[in-house]
MIKE-965480 format. One line per 3 residues: number of its first residue (from 1); their letters; for each residue x, y, z of C-alpha. Coordinates in Angstrom, 2 decimals. Example, Ala and Ser with C-alpha at 12.3 -4.5 7.8 and 13.67 -1.06 7.14 Angstrom:
BEGIN
1> as> 12.30/-4.50/7.80  13.67/-1.06/7.14 $
This chain:
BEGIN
1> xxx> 75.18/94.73/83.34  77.90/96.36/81.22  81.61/95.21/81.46 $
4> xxx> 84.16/97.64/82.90  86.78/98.72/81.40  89.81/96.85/81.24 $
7> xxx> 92.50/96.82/83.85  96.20/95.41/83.45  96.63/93.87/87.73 $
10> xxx> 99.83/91.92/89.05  98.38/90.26/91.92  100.95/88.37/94.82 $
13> xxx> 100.22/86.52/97.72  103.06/85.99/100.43  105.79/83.41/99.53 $
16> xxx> 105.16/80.07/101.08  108.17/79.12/102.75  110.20/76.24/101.60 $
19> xxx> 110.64/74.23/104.34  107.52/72.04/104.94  103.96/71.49/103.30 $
22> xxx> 101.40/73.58/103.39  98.61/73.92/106.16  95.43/75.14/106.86 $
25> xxx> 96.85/78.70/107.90  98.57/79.17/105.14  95.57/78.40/103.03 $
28> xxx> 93.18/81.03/104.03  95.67/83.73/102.35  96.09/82.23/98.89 $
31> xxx> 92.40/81.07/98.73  91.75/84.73/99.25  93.95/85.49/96.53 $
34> xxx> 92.86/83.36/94.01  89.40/84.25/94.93  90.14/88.05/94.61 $
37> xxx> 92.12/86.86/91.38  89.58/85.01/89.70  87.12/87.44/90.12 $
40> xxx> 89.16/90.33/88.52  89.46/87.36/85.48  85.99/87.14/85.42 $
43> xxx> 85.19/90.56/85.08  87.23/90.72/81.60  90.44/92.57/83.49 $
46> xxx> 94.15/90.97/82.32  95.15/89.28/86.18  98.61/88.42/86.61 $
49> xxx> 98.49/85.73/90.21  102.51/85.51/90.73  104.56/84.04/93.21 $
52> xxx> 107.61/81.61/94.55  108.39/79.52/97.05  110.98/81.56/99.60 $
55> xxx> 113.80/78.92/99.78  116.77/80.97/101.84  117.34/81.37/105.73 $
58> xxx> 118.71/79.71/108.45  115.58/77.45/109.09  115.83/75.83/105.17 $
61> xxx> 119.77/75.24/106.58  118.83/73.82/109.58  115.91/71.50/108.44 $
64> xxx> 118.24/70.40/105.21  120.87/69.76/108.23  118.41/67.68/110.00 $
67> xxx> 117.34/65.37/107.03  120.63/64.85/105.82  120.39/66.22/102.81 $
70> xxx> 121.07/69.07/100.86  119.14/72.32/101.04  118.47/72.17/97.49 $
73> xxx> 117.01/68.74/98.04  115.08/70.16/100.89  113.49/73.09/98.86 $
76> xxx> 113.40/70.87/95.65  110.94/68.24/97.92  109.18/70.77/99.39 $
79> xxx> 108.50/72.90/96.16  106.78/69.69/94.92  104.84/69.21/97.38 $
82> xxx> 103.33/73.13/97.53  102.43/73.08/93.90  100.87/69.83/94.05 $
85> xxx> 98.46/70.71/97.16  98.20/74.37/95.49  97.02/72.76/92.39 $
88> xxx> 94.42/70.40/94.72  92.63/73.74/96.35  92.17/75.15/92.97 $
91> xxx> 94.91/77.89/93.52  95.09/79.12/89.83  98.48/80.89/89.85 $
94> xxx> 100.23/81.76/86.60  103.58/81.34/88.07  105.48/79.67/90.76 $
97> xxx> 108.82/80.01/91.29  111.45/80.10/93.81  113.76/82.98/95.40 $
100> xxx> 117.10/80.13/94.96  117.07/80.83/91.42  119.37/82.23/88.47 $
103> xxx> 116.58/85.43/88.13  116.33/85.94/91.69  120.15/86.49/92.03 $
106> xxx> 119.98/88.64/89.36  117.28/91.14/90.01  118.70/90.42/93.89 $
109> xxx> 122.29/91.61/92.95  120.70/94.49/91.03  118.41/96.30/93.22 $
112> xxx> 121.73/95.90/95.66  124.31/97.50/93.32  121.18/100.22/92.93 $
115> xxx> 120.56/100.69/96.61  124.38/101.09/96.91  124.96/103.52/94.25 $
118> xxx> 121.97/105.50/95.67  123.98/105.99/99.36  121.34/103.82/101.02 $
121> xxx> 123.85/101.17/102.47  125.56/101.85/105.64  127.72/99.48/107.78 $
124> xxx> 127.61/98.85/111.37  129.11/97.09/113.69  126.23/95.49/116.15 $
127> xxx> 125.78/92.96/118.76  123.66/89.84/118.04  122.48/86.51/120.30 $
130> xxx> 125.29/83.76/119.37  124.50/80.77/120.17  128.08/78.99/121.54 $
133> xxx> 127.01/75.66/121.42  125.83/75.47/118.10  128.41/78.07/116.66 $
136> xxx> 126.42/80.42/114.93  124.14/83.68/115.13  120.86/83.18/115.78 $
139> xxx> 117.95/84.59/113.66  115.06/86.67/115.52  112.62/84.07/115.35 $
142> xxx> 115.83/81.43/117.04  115.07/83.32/120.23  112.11/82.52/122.28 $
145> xxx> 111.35/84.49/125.80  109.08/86.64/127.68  108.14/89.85/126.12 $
148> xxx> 109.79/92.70/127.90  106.56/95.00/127.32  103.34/92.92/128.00 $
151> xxx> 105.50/89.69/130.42  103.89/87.58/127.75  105.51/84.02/127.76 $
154> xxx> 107.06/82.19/125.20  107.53/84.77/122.72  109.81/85.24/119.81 $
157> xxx> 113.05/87.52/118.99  111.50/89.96/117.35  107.84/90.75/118.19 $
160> xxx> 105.08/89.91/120.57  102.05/87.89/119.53  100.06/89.14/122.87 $
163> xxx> 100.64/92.91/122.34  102.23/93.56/118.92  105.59/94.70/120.79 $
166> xxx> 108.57/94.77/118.09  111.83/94.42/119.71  115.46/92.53/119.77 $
169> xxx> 116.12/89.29/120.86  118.74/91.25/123.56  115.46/92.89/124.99 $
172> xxx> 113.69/89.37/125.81  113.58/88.50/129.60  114.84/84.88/130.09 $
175> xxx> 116.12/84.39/126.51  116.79/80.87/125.25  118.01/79.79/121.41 $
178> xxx> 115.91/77.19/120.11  118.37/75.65/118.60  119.82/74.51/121.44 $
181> xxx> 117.78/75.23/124.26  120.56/76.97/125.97  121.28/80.73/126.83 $
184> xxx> 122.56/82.61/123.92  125.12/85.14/124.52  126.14/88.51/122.53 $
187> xxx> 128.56/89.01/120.45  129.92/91.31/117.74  129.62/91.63/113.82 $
190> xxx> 129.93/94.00/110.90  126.75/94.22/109.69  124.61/96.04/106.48 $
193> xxx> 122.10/98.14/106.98  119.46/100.07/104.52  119.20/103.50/105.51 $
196> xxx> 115.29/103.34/106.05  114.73/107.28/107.01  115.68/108.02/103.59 $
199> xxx> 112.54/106.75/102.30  110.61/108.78/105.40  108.75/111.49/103.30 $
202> xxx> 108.11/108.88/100.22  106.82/106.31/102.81  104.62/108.93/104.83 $
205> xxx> 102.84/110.40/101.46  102.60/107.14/100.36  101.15/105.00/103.15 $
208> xxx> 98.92/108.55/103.66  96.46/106.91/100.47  93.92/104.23/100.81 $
211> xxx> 96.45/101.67/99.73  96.38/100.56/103.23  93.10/99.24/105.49 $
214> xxx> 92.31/101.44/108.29  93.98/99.00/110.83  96.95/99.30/109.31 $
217> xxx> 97.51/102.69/108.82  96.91/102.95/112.60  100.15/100.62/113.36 $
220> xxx> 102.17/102.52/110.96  101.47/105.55/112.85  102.70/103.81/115.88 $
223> xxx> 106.41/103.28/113.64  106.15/106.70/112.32  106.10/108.11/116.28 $
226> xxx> 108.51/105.74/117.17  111.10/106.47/114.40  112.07/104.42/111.62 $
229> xxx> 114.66/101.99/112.02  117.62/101.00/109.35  117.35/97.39/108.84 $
232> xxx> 120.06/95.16/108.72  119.90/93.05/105.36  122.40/91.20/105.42 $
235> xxx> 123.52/88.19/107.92  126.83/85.93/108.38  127.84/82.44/107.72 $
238> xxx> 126.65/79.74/108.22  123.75/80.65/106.29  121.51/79.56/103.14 $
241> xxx> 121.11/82.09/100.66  122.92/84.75/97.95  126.72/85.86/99.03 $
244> xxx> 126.89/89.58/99.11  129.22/90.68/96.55  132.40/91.85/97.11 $
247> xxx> 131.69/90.74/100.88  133.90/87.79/102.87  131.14/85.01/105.05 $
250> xxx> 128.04/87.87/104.44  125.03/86.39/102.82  121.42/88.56/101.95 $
253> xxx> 118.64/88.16/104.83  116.16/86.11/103.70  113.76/88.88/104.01 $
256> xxx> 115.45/91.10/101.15  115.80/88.38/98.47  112.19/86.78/99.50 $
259> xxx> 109.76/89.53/98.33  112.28/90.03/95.26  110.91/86.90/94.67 $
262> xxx> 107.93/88.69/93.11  109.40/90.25/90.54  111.70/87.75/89.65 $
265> xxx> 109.23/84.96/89.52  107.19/87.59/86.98  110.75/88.50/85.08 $
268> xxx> 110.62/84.28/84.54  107.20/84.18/83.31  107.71/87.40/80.98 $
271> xxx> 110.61/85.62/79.54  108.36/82.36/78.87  105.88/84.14/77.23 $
274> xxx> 107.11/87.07/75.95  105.48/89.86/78.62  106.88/93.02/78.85 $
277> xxx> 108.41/92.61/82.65  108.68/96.70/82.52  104.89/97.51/82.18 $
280> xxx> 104.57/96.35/85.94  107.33/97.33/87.51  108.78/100.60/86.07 $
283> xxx> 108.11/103.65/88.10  105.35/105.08/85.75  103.75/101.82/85.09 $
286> xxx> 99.94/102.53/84.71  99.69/98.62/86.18  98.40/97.78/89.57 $
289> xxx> 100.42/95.65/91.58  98.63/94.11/94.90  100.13/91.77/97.29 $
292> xxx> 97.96/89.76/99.63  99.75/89.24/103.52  99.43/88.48/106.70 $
295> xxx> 99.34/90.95/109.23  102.35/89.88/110.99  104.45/91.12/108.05 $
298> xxx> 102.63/94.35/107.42  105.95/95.77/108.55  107.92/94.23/106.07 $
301> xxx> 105.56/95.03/103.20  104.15/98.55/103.76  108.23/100.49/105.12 $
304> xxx> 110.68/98.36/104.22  109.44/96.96/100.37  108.25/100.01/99.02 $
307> xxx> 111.18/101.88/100.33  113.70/99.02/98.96  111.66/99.41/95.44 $
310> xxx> 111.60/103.21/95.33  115.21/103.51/96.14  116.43/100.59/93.25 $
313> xxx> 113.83/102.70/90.45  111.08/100.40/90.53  107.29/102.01/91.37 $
316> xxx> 105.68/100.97/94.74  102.84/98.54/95.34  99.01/100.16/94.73 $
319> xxx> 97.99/98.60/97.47  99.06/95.80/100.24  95.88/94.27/101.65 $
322> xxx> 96.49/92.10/105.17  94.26/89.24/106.64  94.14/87.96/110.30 $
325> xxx> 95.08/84.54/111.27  93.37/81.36/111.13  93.22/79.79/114.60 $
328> xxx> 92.13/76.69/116.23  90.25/77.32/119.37  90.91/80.98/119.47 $
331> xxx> 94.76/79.72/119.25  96.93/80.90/115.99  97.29/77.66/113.83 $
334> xxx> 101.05/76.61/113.97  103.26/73.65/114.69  104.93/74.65/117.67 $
337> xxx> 101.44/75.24/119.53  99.81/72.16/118.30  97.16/73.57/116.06 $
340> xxx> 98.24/72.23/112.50  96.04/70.54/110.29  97.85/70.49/106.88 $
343> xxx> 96.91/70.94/103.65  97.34/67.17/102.54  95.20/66.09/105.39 $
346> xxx> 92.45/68.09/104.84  92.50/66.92/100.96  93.11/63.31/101.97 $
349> xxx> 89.35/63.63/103.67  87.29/66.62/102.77  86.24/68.84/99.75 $
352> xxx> 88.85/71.40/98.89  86.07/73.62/97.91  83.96/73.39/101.00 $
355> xxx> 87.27/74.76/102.84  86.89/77.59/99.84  83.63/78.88/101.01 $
358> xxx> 83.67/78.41/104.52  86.97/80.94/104.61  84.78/83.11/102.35 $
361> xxx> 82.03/83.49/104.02  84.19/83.89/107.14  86.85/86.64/105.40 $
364> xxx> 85.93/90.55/105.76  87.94/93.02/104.05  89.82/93.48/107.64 $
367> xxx> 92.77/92.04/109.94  90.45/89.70/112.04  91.42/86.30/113.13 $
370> xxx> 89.92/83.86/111.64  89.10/80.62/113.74  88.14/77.34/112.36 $
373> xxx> 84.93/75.85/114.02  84.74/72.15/112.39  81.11/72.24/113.51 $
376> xxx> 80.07/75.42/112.10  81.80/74.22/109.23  79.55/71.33/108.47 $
379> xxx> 76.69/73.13/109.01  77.24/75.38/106.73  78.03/73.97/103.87 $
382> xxx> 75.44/71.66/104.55  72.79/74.21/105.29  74.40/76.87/101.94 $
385> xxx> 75.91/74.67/99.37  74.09/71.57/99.59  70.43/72.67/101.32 $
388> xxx> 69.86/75.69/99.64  72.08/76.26/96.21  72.20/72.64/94.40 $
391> xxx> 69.14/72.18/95.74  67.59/74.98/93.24  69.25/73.05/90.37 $
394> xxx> 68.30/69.17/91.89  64.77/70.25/92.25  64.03/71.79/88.97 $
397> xxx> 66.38/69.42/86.49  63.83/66.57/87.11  60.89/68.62/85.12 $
400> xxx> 62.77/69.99/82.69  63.91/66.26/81.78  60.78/64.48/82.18 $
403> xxx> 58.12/67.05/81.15  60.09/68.86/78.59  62.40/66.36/76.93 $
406> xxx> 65.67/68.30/78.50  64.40/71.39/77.11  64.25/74.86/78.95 $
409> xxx> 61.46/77.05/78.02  61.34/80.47/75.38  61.04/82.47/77.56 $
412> xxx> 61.17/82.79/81.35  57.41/82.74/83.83  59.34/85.80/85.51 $
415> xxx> 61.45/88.56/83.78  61.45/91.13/86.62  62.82/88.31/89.29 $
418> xxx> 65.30/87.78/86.29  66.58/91.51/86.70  66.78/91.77/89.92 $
421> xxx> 69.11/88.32/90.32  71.00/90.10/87.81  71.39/93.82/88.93 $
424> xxx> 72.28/92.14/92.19  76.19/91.47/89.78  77.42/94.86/90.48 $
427> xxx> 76.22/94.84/94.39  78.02/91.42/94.75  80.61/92.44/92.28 $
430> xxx> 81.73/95.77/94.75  82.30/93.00/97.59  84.55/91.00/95.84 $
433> xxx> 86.54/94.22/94.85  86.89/95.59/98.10  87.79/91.82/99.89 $
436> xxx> 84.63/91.11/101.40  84.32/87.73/100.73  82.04/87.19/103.65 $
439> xxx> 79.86/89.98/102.84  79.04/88.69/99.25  78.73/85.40/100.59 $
442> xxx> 75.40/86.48/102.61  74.70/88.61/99.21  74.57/85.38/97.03 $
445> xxx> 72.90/83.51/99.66  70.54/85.92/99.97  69.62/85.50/96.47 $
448> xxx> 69.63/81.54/96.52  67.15/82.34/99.63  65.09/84.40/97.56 $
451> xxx> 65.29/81.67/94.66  64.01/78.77/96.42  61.33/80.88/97.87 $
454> xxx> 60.18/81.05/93.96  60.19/77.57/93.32  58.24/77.27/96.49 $
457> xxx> 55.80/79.29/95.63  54.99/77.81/92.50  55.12/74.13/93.63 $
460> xxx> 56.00/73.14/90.34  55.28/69.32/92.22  51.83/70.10/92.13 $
463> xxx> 51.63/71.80/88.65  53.22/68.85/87.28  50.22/66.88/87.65 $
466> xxx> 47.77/68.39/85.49  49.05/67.62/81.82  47.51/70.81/80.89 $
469> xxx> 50.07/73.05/82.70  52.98/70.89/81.37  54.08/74.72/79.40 $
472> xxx> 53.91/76.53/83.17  55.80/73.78/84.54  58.41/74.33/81.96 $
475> xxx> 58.74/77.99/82.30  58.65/77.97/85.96  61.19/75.45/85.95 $
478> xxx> 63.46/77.12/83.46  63.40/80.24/85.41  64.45/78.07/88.53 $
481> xxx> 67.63/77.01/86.80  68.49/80.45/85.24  68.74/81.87/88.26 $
484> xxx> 70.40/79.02/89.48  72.71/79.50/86.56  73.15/83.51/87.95 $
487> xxx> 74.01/82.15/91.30  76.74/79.66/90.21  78.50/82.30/88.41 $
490> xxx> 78.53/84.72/91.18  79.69/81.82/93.24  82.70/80.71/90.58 $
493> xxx> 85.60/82.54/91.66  85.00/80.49/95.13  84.03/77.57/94.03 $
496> xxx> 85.11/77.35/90.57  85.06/73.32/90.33  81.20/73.70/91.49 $
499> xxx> 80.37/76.47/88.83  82.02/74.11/85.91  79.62/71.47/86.85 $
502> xxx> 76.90/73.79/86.71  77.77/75.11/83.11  78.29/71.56/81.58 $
505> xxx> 75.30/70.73/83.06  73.56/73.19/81.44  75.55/73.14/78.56 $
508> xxx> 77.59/76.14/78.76  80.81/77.11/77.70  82.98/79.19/80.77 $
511> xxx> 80.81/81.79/81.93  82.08/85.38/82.67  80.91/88.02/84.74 $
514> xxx> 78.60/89.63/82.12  77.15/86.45/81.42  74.60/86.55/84.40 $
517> xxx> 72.71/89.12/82.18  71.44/87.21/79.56  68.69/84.50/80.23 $
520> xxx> 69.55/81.37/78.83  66.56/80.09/76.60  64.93/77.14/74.51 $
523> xxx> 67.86/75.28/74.61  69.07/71.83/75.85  70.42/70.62/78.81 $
526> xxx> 72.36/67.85/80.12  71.31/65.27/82.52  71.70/66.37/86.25 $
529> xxx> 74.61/64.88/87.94  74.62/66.31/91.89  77.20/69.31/92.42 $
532> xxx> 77.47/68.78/95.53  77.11/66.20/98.41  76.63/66.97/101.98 $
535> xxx> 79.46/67.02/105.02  79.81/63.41/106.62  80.72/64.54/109.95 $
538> xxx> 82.33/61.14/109.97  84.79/62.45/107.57  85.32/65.59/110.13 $
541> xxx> 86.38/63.06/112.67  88.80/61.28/110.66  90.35/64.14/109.34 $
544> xxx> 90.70/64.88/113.53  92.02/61.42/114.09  94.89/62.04/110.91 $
547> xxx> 96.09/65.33/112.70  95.76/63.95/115.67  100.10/64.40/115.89 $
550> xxx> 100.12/67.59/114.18  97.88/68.91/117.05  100.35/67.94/119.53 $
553> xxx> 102.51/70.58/121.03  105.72/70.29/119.56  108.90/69.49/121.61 $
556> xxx> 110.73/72.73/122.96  113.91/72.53/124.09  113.87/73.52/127.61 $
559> xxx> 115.60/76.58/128.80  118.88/75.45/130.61  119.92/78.97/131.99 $
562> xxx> 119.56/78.17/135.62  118.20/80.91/138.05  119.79/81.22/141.53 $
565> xxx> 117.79/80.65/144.84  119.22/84.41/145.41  118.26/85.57/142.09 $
568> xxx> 114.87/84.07/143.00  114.80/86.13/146.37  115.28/89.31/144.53 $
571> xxx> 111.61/88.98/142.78  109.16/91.14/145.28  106.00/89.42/144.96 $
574> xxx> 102.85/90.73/146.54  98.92/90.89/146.57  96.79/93.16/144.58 $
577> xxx> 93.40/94.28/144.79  92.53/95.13/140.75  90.65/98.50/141.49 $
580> xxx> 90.09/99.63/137.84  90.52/97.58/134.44  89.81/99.61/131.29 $
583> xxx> 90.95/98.65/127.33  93.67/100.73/125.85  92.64/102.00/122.83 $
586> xxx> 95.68/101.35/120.13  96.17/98.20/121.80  94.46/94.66/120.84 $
589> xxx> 95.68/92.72/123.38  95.93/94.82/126.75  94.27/96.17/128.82 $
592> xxx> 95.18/99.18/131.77  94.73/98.14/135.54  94.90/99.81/138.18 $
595> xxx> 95.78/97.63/141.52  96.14/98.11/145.31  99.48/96.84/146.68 $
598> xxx> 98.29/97.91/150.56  101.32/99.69/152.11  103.10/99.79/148.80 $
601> xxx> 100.36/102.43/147.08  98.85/102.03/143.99  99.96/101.23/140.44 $
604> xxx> 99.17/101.30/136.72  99.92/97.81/135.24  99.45/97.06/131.30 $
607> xxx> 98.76/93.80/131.04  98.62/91.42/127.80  94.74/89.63/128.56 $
610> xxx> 92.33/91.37/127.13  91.65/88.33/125.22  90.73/86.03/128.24 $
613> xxx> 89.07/88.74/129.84  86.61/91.58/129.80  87.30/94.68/132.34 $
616> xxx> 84.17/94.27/134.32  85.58/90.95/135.78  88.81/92.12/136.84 $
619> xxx> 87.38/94.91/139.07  87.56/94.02/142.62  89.58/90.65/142.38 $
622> xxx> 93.04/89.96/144.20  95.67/88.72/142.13  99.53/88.27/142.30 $
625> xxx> 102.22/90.78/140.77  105.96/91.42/140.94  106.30/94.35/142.13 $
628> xxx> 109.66/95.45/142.26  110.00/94.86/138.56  111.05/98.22/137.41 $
631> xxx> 108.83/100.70/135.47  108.69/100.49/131.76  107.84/103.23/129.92 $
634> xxx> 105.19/102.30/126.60  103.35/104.67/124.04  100.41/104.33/126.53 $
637> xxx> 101.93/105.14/129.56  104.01/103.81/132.61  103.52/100.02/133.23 $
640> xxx> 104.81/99.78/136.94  104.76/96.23/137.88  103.50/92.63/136.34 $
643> xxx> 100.40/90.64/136.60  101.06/86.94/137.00  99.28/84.54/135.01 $
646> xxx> 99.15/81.25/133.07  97.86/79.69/129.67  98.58/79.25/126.54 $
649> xxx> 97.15/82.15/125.27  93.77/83.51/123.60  90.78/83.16/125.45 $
652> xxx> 93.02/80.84/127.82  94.88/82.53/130.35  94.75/82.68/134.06 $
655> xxx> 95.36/85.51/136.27  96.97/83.71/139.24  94.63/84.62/142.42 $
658> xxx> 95.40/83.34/146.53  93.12/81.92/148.90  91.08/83.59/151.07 $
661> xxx> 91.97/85.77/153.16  94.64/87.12/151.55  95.07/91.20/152.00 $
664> xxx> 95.93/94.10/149.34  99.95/94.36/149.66  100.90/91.09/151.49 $
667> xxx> 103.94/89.50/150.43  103.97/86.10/148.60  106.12/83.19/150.16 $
């Protein structure tokens, strides 16, 4: 096993943002970071892991507003608690900042004078949702409604969660502000807008690479077709953030200053300890620079960053790399739905490390949810960590102690097992590279299978009682732990706290990558302390019983925009006989159908359930649509009508369906 050759890497993950702890969706990205970032340590390469805490918007304002205090206080609080829960789940950043800074203002105000200079600043004049009550614009994400492409309910602003729809908050069907919970209404501002299409031809050739997982690329296509829109950066007062210069009530969106946040929490660091900032960031920086997101900014991170780094001077990221959600019962893990465990909980009750490798072995290189299965959970770890890996070490420690006075053997009973375990580093080693935790999860466990099979084999139980094989017991038990010892460092950069018991056990120093090579021989060891205990699934239910608010719905405010018995008359609602249900391909969440409305003909109707339902059991069954909604034209065709159902989502939603007897085309009272 030879070490590669030495790479300079700036790694990010997403900024937390800074207004409440950590939970257990947040987690799976920056344990997949620091995973991905310990194992480029490990393999000898110089790994920067940098990031901040993204402390403007409206919702910092409003929370700060809410507590009474200030939202310095707020961010201040909040900060504390992310690195200390960070620091808990082993999350081995080298810098954490915070986008309200002195260095964020000034890299902030700089890559806006540059942008400016460069004729990539327009102004506009637009309409926004005001909400009158409260006295103030309203953010995308302030907006909740039904999604004007897929009818999906309870959606925000600015995208779709059902069918990946990106849209205004004007284009939502029964809008409401969440703020107050009544109607917002439009009004007019002078806005600033980057000039996006600039970038068209930089962003095309550069998104054309393999910076970008296949999935990805596909939805940037879909942009691409559509056009490129200029995006409005900046937003008015009240609001938490950076003043625009030489502007009067016009602060920075959040989402301009927030990924700035990267560099400026790296220009802090440099300036601590003396890096040179510019070998990262200049245009012809032989550096890689990665950031690790979730794929509901993809947008954000792969048009509008590159574009805004390109156009100040700076070079563009290598690569992004996105990652599904985690959900709870096929439901995205959030407070407003209910499915929040946080971060504190989980630490207050359960291994920080078991949460490590079950998200590893669960994480593929791809944009797949991730849902946490508390039972699958236990088992696992209980079945991998404790029943099969410590188990190698537990079994053979006791021989080496009592046979051999804590003494491993010269040389090992089996040199070509030896070499395989270790030519198995560079297989393992091109899974961690290319984000396949999960894949060199069933590597390594592979190998541990292989490893106890050994030690079964041998029965070093029953050698152990003939004195005369006291030197085979030995060996046999020496090779146990060294490939124990192989294992544990291929595990590390998951379970890092696990491998450091393992090497003081064995009286190591930190082991690296290359390490797994060499054999250790005729040395001491320590006494055997266990690594690792198994899941109480008593513990599981407590931690259950301590979220037991946080998976509570939270409290919406209700929409107050009252709909007229007229209004209500105007809604044509009829039976349909579902003829033909087929996926879309493009789409991950609809699927085409093709209904009988009797008198009325037939119709094509995109609908947003492909996750409750597969086509084959849509075919033939009545159901309910509007269907004098008019016809909306979408990349995959004309959508002539809507489907009626209920849920909150995933797996659970309910096409609405009459009694019997009801006909193709009859209208609904």
């Amino acid at each position: 096993m030879t070490a590669p050759a030495k790479r300079t890497l700036l790694v990010t993950s997403a900024l937390p943002y800074a207004n409440g702890a950590p939970h257990l969706g947040h987690l799976v990205e920056y344990v997949q970071t620091d995973i991905w970032v310990r194992f480029q340590r490990m393999r000898g390469h110089d790994c920067l892991f940098i990031w901040a805490s993204d402390a403007h918007g409206t919702p910092i304002m409003l929370k700060a507003r809410q507590e009474g205090i200030t939202p310095e206080q707020l961010i201040e609080r909040v900060g504390g608690e992310q690195r200390r829960d960070f620091g808990e789940f082993d999350i081995s950043y080298d810098n954490f900042h915070t986008t309200h800074s002195d260095e964020n203002r000034e890299v902030t105000y700089e890559i806006y004078r540059r942008l400016v200079a460069g004729g990539h600043i327009r102004r506009e004049t637009i309409v926004q949702a005001y909400d009158e009550q409260a006295k103030m614009f309203l953010p995308d994400r302030y907006v909740r409604g039904t999604c004007p492409r897929c009818g999906a309910l309870d959606q925000y602003g600015d995208s779709c969660e059902v069918c990946g729809a990106t849209y205004t908050p004007a284009d939502l069907l029964h809008a409401v502000s969440v703020v107050s919970g009544t109607a917002p209404v439009q009004k007019q501002s002078e806005h600033l807008f980057f000039k996006l299409g600039d970038f068209e031809p930089m962003l095309r050739a550069w998104t054309g690479g393999d910076r970008l997982q296949s999935a990805v690329t596909a939805k940037l296509g879909e942009w691409f077709d559509a056009g490129l829109r200029d995006w409005d950066i900046s937003r008015d007062e009240p609001y938490f953030g950076f003043e625009i210069p030489g502007e009067t009530g016009k602060y920075f969106y959040v989402w301009l200053d927030a990924p700035i946040g990267y560099l400026s929490s790296l220009l802090q660091y440099c300036r601590r300890t003396g890096r040179d900032f510019d070998q990262y960031w200049k245009p012809d920086s032989a550096a890689e620079v990665y950031h690790f997101i979730g794929k509901d900014i993809v947008y954000f991170h792969t048009l509008f960053w590159p574009a805004v780094l390109v156009g100040a001077g700076y070079r563009p990221p290598t690569a992004v790399f996105a990652h599904g959600f985690l959900t709870v019962n096929g439901l995205k893990m959030s407070k407003s739905r209910g499915t929040l465990i946080s971060a504190r909980t989980w630490l207050d009750h359960l291994p920080a490390e078991y949460l490590r490798y079950y998200f590893a072995s669960r994480l593929g290189d791809g944009v797949e949810d991730l849902d946490l299965n508390l039972d699958d959970f236990v088992a696992k770890v209980n079945s991998d960590i404790v029943g099969k890996l410590v188990n190698i070490a537990s079994r053979c420690a006791g021989f080496i102690a009592r046979g051999s006075a804590g003494r491993l053997a010269p040389a090992l009973a089996d040199t070509a097992l030896q070499d395989e375990f270790a030519a198995a580093g560079e297989r393992v080693a091109a899974l961690y590279e290319g984000r396949d935790l999960a894949g060199a999860m069933r590597e390594i466990m592979a190998l541990t299978d292989r490893a106890n099979l050994y030690i079964d084999q041998q029965k070093p139980w029953l050698m152990a009682k003939d004195p005369a094989r006291a030197t085979a017991v030995q060996a046999v038990c020496t090779q146990g732990l060294n490939l124990f010892r192989v294992l544990a460092i291929y595990l590390k950069p998951v379970m890092p706290r696990l491998a450091a018991g393992a090497e003081k056990f064995l009286g190591l120093p930190s082991q690296a990558w290359t390490d797994a090579a060499t054999p250790l021989l005729d040395t001491a060891i320590n006494a055997y302390e266990p690594l690792a205990t198994r899941v109480d699934p008593a513990a599981v239910k407590a931690l259950l019983a301590a979220s037991a608010e946080s998976l509570k719905p939270a409290d919406v405010p209700a929409v107050t925009a009252e709909l007229s018995i007229d209004d209500f008359m105007k809604v044509d609602l009829r039976i349909a006989r579902i003829d033909s249900a087929e996926l879309v391909e493009g789409a991950d969440k609809l699927l085409r159908l093709g209904v009988d409305l009797g008198e009325l003909g037939t119709r094509q109707i995109f609908a947003g359930i492909r996750s409750a339902y597969e086509p084959s059991q849509l075919v033939g069954r009545l159901t309910v649509v509007v269907a004098n909604l008019a016809p909306r034209k979408m990349r995959f065709g004309l959508s002539e009508g809507m489907v009626l159902a209920a849920g909150p989502g995933g797996q659970e939603i309910f096409l609405l369906s009459p009694d019997a007897g009801a006909t193709p085309g009859m209208k609904v009272k």
